[in-house]
C-alpha positions as a printed Julia matrix, in Angstrom:
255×3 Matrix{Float64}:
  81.4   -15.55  53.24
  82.4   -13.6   56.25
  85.36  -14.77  57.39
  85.01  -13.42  60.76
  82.69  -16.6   61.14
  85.4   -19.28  60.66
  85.66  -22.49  62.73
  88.59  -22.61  65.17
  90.1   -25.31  66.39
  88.78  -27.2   69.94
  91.58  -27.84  72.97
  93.47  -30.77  71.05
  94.41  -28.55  68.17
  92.88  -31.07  65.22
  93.16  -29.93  61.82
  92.79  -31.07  58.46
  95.8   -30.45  56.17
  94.85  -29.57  52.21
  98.24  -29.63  50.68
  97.23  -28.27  47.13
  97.99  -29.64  43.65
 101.18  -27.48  43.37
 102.32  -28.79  46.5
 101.65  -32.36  45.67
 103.16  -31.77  41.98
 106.14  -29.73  42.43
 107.04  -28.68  45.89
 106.44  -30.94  48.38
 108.86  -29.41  50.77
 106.23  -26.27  51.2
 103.82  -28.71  52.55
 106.34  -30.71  54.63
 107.49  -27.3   55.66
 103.59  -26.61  56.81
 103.66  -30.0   58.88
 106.2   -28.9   61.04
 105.57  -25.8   61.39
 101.51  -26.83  62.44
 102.68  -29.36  64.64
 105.84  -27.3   66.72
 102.62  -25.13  67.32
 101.42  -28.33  68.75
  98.32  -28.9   66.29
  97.19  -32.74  65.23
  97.48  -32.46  61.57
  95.79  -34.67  59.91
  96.24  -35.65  55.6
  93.2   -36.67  53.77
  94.53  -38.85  51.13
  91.47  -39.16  49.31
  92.12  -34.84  48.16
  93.01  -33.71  44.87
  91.75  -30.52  43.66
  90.32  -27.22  45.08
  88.15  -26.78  42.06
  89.81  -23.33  41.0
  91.04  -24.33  37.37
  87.68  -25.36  35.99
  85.9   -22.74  37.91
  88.45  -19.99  36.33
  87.97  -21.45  32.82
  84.25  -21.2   32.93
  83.78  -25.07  33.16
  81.41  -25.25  35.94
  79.8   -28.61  35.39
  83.38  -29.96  35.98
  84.32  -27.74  39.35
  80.82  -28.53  41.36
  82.07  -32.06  41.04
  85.63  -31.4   41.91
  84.25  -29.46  44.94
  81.74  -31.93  45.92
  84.39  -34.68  46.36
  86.17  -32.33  48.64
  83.21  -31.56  51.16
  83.68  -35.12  51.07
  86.94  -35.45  51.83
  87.38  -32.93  54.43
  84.25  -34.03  56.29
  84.11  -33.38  59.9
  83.99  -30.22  62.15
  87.73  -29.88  61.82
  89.49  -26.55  61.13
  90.98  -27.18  57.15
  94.36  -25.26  56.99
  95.44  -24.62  53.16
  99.47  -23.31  52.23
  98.1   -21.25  49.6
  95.97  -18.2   49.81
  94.36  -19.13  45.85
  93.41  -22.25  47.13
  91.76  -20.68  50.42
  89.44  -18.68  48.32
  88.25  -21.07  46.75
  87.41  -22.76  49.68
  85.57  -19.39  50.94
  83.84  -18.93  47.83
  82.77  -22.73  46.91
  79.22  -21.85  47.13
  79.24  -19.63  44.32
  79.02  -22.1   42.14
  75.12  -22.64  42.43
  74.92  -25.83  42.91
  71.7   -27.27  41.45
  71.02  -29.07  44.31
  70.15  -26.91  48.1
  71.5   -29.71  50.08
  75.05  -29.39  48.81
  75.12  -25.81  49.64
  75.21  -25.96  53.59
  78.27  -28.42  53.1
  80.32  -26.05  50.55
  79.53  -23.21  52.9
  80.54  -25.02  56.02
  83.47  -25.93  54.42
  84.07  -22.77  53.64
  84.26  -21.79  57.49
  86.63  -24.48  58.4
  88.86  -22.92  56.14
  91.86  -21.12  56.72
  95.31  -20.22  55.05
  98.4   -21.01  56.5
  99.46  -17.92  58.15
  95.97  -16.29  58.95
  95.53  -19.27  60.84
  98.77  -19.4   63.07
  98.25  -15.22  63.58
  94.6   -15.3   64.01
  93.2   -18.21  65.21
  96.25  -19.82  67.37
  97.35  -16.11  68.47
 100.66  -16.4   67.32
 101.91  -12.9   66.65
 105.49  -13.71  66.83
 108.07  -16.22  65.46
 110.99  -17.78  68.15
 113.14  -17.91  65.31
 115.85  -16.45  63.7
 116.62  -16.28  59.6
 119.6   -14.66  58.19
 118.4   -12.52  54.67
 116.79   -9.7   53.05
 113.36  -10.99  51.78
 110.74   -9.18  49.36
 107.18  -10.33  50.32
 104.78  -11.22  47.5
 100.87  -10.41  48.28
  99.27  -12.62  46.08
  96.1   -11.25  45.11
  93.36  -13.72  45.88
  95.06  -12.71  49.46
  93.0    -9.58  48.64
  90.45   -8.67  51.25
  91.45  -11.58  53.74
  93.45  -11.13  57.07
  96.95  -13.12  54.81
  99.03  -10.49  54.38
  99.13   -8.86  57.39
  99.28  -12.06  58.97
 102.36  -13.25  56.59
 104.15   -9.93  57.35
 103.52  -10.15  61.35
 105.12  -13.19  61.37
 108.47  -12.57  59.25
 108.94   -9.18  60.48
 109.12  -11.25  63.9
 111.78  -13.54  62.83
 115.22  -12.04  64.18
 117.52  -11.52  61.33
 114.83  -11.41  58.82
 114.47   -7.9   56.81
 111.01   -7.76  54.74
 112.49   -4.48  51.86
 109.36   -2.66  50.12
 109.43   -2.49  46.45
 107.18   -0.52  44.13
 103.92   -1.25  43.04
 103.37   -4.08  45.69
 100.05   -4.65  45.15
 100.88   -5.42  41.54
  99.65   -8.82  39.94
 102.54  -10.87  39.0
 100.99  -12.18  36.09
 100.14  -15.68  36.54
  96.7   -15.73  37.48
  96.14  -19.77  37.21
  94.74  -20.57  33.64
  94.97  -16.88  32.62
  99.34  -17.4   31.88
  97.75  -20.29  29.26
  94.97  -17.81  27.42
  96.97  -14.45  27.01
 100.9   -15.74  27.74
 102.18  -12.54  26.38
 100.64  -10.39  28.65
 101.29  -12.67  31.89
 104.97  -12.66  30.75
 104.8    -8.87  30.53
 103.52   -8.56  34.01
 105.32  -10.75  35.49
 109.2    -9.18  33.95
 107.57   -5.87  35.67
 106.49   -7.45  39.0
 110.41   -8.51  38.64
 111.83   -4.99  38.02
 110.41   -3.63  41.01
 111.6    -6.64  43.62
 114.82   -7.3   42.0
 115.66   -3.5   42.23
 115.89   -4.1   45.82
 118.26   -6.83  45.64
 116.23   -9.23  47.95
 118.43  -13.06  48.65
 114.45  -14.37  48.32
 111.33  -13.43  47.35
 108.65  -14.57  49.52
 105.39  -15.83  49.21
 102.23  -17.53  50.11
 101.57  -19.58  47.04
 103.86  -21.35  44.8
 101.87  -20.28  41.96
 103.12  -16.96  42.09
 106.55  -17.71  42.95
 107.21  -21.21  40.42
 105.38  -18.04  37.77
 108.4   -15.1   38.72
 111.25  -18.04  39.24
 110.47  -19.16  35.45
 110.35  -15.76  34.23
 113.68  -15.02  36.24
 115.53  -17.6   34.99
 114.1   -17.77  31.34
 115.41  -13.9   31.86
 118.85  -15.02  33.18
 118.23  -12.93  36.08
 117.39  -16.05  38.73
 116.06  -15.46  42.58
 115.67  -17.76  44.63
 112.17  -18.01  46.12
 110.81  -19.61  49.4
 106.51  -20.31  50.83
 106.81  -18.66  54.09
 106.02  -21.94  55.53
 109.82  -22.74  54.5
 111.08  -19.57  56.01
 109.33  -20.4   59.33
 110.16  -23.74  59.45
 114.12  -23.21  58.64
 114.03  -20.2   60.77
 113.5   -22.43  63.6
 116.5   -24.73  63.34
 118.61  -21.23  64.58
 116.34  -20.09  67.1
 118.3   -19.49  70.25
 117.96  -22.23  73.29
């Protein structure tokens, strides 16, 4: 899909909210955190209670059959013309990418693929489809930003690092081998732990050598992955979704 073609939000600023299993599982303050940041922007967010799943695990673990369904009930779920905003860039792709799945039948496809359109993560969307290029806040710490890599070849981590290189206070350090997977990779942690665990400790290495307060990232996948590792290491870091670092960063912005 070329995301050039995305669907942008009309004059009242209506979007869908997909909140992600992680989210809805372990860390619901990352979503909360997306609500108010979406709506000081002065969107309509609106929660689809009927969603569940993107349709990533099966479609990783080669179980097609189960993900067309998965991803059938959300076309259905997030029907309309609204833009669909997603806190997670793994999630996103998924969304971008539904119609890859071959669906046996050729009228699902122009649903998956419109989907698809109306789909946006978090911070692409505030930087380039609201305009934002700046953040009125202001966020005390040294931060080391994770680029997760289904971010890979979409406008996220530029837009992730506009924004908190914005926020007064805020230092984003460089660390080695950035680009580096860190080893979770969804179901792939399950089917080769050894090597996952092995990436990860080295993603670790190379941010922890620059003494960061937080690593940073735009999906909890990544970051619940390195904060188990960490701690399992006895070497703990705290880690916060940018959508937290916005949203606290505005509680100190100046008046």
């Amino acid at each position: 899909m070329n995301l050039s073609e995305r669907i942008r939000p009309g004059a009242d600023r209506r979007l869908q909210l997909m909140a992600t299993c992680l989210c809805d599982a372990f860390y619901d303050d990352a979503a909360a955190a997306t609500v108010e940041v979406l709506e000081h922007l002065g969107c309509q967010v609106e929660f689809p209670e009927g969603q569940t799943c993107c349709g990533q695990p099966a479609f990783n673990g080669g179980d097609w059959p189960s993900s067309r369904k998965v991803v059938r009930h959300t076309v259905k779920t997030f029907a309309g013309e609204a833009p669909v905003v997603v806190p997670s860039s793994s999630c996103a792709a998924m969304m971008f990418h539904g119609a890859l799945l071959e669906f046996e039948k050729e009228a699902d496809l122009p649903a998956v693929e419109q989907l698809g359109r109306r789909t946006w993560e978090l911070t692409d969307f505030i930087v380039n489809s609201l305009g934002v290029k700046s953040w009125p806040g202001r966020f005390e710490a040294t931060v080391a930003f994770h680029r997760s890599c289904h971010a890979r070849g979409t406008p996220t981590g530029e837009a992730a690092l506009t924004l908190l290189n914005s926020i007064e206070g805020l230092k984003v350090v460089p660390f080695g081998e950035p680009e580096q997977c860190c080893g979770f990779g969804g179901t792939f942690s399950v089917t080769f732990p050894h090597i996952s665990q092995a990436m990860g400790n080295l993603k670790l290495d190379h941010i922890l050598a620059t003494k960061p307060d937080y690593i940073v990232g735009v999906d909890m996948s990544c970051l619940m992955h390195m904060t188990g590792l960490a701690e399992k290491g006895a070497r703990p870091i705290k880690t916060l979704h940018v959508a937290q670092i916005l949203r606290d960063s505005l509680k100190n912005r100046k008046a």
